[in-house]
C-alpha positions in Angstrom: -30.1 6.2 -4.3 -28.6 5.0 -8.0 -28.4 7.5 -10.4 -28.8 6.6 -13.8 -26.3 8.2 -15.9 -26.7 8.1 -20.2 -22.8 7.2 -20.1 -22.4 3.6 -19.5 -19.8 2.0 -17.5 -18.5 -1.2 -17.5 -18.9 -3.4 -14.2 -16.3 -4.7 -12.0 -17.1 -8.1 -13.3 -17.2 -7.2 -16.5 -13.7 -5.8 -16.6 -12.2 -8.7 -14.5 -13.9 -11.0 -16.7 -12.4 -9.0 -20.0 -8.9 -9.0 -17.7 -9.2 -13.2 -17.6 -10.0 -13.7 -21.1 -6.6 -11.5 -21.8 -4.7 -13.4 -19.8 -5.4 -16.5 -20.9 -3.7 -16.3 -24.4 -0.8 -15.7 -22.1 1.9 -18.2 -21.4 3.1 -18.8 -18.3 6.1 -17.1 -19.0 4.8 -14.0 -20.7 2.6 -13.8 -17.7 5.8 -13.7 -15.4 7.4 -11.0 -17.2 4.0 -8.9 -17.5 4.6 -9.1 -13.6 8.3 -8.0 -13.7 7.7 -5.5 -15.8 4.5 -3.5 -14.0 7.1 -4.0 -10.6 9.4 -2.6 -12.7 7.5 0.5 -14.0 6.2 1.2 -10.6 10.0 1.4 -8.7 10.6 3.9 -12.0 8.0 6.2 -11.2 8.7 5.8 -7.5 12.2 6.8 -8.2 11.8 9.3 -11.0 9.3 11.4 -8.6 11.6 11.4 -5.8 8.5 10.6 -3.4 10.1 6.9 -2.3 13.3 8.7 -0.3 10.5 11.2 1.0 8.2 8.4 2.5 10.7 6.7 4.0 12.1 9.7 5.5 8.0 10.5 6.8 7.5 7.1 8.0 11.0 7.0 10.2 9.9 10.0 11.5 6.6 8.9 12.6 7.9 5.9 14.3 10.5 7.8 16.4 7.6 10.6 17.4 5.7 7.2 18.1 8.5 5.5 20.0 9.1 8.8 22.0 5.3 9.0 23.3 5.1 5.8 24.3 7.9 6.1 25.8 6.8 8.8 27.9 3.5 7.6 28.5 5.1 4.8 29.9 7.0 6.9 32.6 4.3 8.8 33.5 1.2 6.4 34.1 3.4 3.4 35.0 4.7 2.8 38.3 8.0 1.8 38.7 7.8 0.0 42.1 6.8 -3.3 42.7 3.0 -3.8 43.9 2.8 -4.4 47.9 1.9 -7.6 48.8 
């Protein structure tokens, strides 16, 4: 059901549209550093809020629990002998 709102919003299309029209004043170069410098700005923050060491350290932890059940599941439902002919 839409709900009409009296604040107006702009579309997705819209705002890609507007994002296209910026960028095309651009040269190719400037549009190469824009790149480098929102990669750049993002492994800041990463760093600066100390949650990039903290991921990683989730994630390895995850795939060795994950490793280790499989594992295990392995052992126990797979039979190590060979089928009987």
């Amino acid at each position: 059901m839409p709900v009409n709102l009296p604040i107006s919003f702009p579309s997705e299309r819209a705002r890609l549209q507007r994002l296209a029209e910026d960028a095309q004043g651009l040269t190719p170069t400037q549009r190469l550093l824009a790149v480098a410098d929102a990669l750049a700005a993002a492994e800041a923050l990463s760093a600066a809020g100390g949650i990039r060491d903290a991921q990683l350290e989730y994630h390895q932890r995850r795939e060795e629990e994950w490793q280790r059940i499989m594992k295990e599941f392995i052992a126990k439902h797979v039979d190590p002998r060979p089928p009987v002919e």
